[in-house]
C-alpha positions in Angstrom: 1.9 -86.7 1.6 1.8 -83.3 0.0 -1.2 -80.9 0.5 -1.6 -77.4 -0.7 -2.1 -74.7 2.2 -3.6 -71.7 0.0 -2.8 -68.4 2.3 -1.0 -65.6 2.6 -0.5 -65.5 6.1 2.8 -66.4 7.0 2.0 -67.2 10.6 -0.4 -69.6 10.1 1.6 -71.6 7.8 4.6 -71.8 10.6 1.9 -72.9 13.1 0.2 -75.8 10.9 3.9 -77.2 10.2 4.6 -77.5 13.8 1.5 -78.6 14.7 2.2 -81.7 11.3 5.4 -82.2 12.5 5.6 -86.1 12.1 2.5 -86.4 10.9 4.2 -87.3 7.1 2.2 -84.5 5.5 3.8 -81.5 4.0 2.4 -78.1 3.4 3.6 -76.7 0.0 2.4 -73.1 0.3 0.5 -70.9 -2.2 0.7 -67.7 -0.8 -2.5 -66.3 -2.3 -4.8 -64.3 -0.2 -8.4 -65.5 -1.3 -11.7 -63.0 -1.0 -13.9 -64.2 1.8 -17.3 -63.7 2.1 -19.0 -62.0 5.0 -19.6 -63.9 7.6 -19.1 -64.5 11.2 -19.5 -68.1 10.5 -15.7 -69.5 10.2 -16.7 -72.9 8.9 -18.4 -71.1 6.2 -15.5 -69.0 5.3 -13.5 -71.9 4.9 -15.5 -74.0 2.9 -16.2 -71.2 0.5 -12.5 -70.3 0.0 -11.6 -73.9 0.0 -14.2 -74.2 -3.3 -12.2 -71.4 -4.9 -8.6 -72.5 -3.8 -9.1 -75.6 -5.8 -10.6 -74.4 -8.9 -7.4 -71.9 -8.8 -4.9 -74.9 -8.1 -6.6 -78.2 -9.1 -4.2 -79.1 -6.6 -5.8 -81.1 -3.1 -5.9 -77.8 -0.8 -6.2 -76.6 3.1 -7.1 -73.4 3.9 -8.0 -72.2 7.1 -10.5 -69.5 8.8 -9.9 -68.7 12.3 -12.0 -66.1 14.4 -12.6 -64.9 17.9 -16.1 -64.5 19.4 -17.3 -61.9 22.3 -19.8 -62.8 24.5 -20.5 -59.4 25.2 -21.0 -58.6 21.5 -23.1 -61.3 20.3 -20.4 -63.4 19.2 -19.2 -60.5 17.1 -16.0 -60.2 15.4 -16.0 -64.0 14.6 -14.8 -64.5 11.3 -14.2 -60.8 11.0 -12.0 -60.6 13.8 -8.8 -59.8 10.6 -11.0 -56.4 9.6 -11.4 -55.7 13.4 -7.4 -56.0 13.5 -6.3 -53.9 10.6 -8.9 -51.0 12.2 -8.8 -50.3 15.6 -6.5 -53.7 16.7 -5.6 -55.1 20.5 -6.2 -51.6 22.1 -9.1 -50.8 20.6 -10.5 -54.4 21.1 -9.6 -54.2 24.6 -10.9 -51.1 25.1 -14.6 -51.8 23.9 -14.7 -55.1 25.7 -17.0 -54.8 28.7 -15.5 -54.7 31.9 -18.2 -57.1 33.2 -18.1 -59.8 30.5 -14.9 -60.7 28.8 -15.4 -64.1 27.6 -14.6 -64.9 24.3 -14.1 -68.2 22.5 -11.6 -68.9 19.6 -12.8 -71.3 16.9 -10.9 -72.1 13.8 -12.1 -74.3 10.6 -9.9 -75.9 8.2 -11.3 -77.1 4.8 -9.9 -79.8 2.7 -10.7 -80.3 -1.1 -9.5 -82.4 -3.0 -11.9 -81.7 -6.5 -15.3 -84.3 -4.9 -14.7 -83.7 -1.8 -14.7 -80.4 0.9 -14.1 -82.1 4.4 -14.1 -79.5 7.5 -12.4 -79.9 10.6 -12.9 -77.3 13.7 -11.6 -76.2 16.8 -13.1 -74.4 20.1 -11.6 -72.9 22.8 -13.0 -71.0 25.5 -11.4 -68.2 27.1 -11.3 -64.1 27.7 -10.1 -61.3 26.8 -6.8 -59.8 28.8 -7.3 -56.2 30.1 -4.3 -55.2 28.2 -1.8 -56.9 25.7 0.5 -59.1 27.3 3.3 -61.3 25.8 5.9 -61.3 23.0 5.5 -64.3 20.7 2.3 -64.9 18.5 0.4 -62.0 16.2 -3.0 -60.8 16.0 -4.9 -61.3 18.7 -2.8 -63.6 20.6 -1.6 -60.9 23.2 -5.5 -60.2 24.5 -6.5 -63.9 24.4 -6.1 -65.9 27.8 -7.4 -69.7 27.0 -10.0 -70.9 29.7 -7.5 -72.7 32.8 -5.0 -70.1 32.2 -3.8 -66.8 33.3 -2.2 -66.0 30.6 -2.2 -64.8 27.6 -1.8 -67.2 24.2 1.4 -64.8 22.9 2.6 -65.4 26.8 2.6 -69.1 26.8 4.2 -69.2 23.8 4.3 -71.1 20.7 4.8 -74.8 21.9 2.4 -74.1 24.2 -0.2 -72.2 22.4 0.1 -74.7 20.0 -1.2 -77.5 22.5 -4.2 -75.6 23.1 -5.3 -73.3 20.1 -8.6 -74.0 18.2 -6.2 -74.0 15.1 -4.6 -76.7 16.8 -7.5 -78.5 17.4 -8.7 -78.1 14.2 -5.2 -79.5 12.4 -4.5 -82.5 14.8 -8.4 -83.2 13.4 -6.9 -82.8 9.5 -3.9 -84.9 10.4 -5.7 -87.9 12.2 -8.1 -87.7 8.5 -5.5 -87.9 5.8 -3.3 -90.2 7.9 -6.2 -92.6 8.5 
């Protein structure tokens, strides 16, 4: 089964096909990077771009939001957590991260459309955030994100690994179990 993943993130894409591996389904990319609204509200994000993506592909289409969430700030980045990257990134995260509250939580949506349809599929995952960046494999906020049960950070475990307990995981193995039903 082919399904379009709309995205310009290379990362994700490599992520998703390990996570499908054996599933049957194929990701043929469209390496678009689609507007998204503001929000912190990822399943939001997704359905809106997932909207878009198929009016621009008529093709059935995936995308996927992902954002991290601070206790200590109200659940802020969220969806925003890519602008809070490009600006002041892992250091800066780090460094504005209170020193008596680091817990976080990672959630990630994935939106399927198929022209009647806009199905969502989510993934949690509890954690905190690292008091530096740790690790060598992963990007964006992987090196400052230790998943709850761990001491480690997700870019530390590495990909197998983080792949058995990422929201975006979650969220995929949730896609998979849907269009292999």
């Amino acid at each position: 089964m082919d399904i379009v993943f709309v995205t310009s993130n290379k990362n994700k894409v490599r992520e998703a096909r390990m996570i499908l591996n054996g599933s049957g389904i194929r990701l043929k990319v469209v390496p678009e990077e689609l507007d998204e609204m503001q929000s912190l509200d990822v399943k939001a994000v997704a359905a809106d771009k997932a909207r878009r993506a198929y009016d621009m592909t008529k093709m059935r289409i995936i995308v996927e939001d992902t954002g991290f969430f601070l206790e200590c700030w109200n659940g802020f980045p969220g969806a925003l957590a890519k602008h809070m990257q490009t600006t002041i990134g892992n250091k800066g995260i780090v460094a504005l991260v209170s020193k008596n509250n680091r817990n976080a939580y990672s959630e990630t949506a994935v939106a399927y459309c198929d022209g009647h349809t806009t199905k969502l599929f989510s993934g949690r995952v509890a954690g905190s955030i690292s008091e530096e960046a740790r690790g060598t494999e992963g990007f964006g906020w992987d090196f400052i994100f230790i998943p709850k049960g761990e001491s480690r950070t997700f870019a530390e475990l590495g990909m197998a690994e983080k792949n058995r307990l990422s929201a975006r995981a979650v969220a995929f193995r949730k896609l998979r179990d849907y269009l292999t039903r």
